[in-house]
C-alpha positions in Angstrom: 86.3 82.3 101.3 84.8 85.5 101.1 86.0 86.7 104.8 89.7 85.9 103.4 88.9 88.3 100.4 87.5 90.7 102.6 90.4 90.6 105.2 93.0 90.6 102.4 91.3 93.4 100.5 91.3 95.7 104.4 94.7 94.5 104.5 95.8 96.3 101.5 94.1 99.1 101.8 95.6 99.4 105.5 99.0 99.3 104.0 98.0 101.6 100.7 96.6 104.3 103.5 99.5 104.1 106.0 102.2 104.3 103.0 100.1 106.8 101.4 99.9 108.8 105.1 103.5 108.2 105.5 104.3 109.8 102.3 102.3 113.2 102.8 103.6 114.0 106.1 107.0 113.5 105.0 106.7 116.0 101.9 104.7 118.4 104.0 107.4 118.0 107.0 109.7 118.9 104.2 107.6 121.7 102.7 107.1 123.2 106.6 111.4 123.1 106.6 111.5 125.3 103.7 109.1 127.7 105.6 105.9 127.4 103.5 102.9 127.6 105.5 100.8 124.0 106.5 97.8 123.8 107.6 95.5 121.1 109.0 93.5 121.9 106.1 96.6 121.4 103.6 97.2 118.1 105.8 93.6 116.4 105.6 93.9 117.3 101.6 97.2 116.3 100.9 96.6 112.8 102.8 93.4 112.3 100.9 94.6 113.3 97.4 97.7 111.3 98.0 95.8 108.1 98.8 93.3 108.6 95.9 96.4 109.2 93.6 99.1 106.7 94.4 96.0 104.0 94.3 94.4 104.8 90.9 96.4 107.1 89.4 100.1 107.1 87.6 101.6 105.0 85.0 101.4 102.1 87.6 99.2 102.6 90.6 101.0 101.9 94.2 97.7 100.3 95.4 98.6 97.5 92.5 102.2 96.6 93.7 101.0 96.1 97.0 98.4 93.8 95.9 100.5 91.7 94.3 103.7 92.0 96.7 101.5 91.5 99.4 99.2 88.5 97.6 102.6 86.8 97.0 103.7 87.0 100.5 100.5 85.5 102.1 100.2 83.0 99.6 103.8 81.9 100.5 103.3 82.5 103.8 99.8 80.3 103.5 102.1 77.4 102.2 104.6 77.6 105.2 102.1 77.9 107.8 102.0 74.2 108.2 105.7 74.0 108.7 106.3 77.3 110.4 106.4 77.8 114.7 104.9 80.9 114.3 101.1 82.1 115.1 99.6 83.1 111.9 99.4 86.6 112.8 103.4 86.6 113.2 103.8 84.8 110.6 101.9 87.2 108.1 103.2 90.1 110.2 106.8 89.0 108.6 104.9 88.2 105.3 103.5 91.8 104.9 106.9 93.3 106.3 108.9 91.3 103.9 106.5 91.6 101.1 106.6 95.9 101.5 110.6 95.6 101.7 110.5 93.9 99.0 108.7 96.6 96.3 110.3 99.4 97.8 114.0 97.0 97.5 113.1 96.1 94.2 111.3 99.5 92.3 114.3 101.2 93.3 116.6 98.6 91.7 114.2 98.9 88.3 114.1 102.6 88.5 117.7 103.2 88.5 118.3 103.7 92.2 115.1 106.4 92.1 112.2 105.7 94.3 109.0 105.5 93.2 107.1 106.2 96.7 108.5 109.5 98.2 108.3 108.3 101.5 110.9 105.5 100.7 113.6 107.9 100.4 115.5 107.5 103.5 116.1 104.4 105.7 113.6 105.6 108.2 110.9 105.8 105.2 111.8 102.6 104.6 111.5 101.2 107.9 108.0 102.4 108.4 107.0 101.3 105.0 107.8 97.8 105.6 106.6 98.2 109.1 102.9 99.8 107.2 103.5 95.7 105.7 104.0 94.3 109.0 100.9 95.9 110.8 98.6 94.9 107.2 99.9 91.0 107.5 99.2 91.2 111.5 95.9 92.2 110.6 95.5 89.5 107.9 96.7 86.7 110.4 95.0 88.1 113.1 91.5 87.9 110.6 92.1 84.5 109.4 93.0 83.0 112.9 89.3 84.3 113.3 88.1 82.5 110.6 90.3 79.8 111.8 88.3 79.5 115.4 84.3 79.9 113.6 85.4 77.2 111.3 86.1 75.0 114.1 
């Protein structure tokens, strides 16, 4: 049980750090447009003040609506297992994919069309958050087929 914690835990902090990532070097691509100077010192600080604040800061932390999108997609994705043709790594590969469309799909409905995570701006943003999801529930499957093969 404690593996599975461990696994889910890297698993959300895998998608909070690539959507965190994603969102810097979009608003420093942005910034560099405009012509203000970037450099790889601006980068590493950005990235890292980025991940510490969309995970523990604001009025609700990013880090917390992955958790739960994310703990609701694998726990659904858990139940289907048994039904489902897919490997588990597939299977929580479209888990973590769906569960990432899903809070960028639905904080922009509750927002008023605005988007809460920069990098979810544009369709491409988009794409690679839920695709951030897809590589976090590929790691989780991957994990638990692990688990899987020791129990055995």
């Amino acid at each position: 049980m404690l593996t599975r914690i461990k696994a889910f835990l890297i698993s959300v902090s895998i998608a909070m750090g690539l959507v965190a990532i994603h969102t810097s070097v979009t608003n420093l691509l942005w910034l560099s447009s405009i012509d203000m100077p970037i450099s790889i010192g601006i980068v590493i600080s950005t990235i890292a003040s980025d991940i510490i604040g969309m995970s523990f800061q604001g009025e609700v932390p990013v880090i917390a609506l992955i958790l739960i999108g994310l703990l609701i997609a694998f726990c659904t994705a858990g139940l289907l297992f048994k039904r489902a043709t897919l490997s588990k790594p597939k299977l929580y590969a479209l888990a973590g994919g769906t569960a990432l469309l899903a809070t960028v799909m639905l904080l922009s409905l509750a927002l008023g069309s605005m988007d809460l995570i920069a990098g979810a701006r544009t369709s491409l943003g988009r794409c690679i958050i839920i695709l951030a999801g897809i590589l976090a529930g590929y790691y989780f499957g991957v994990q638990l087929t692990k688990v899987a093969n020791n129990e055995e």
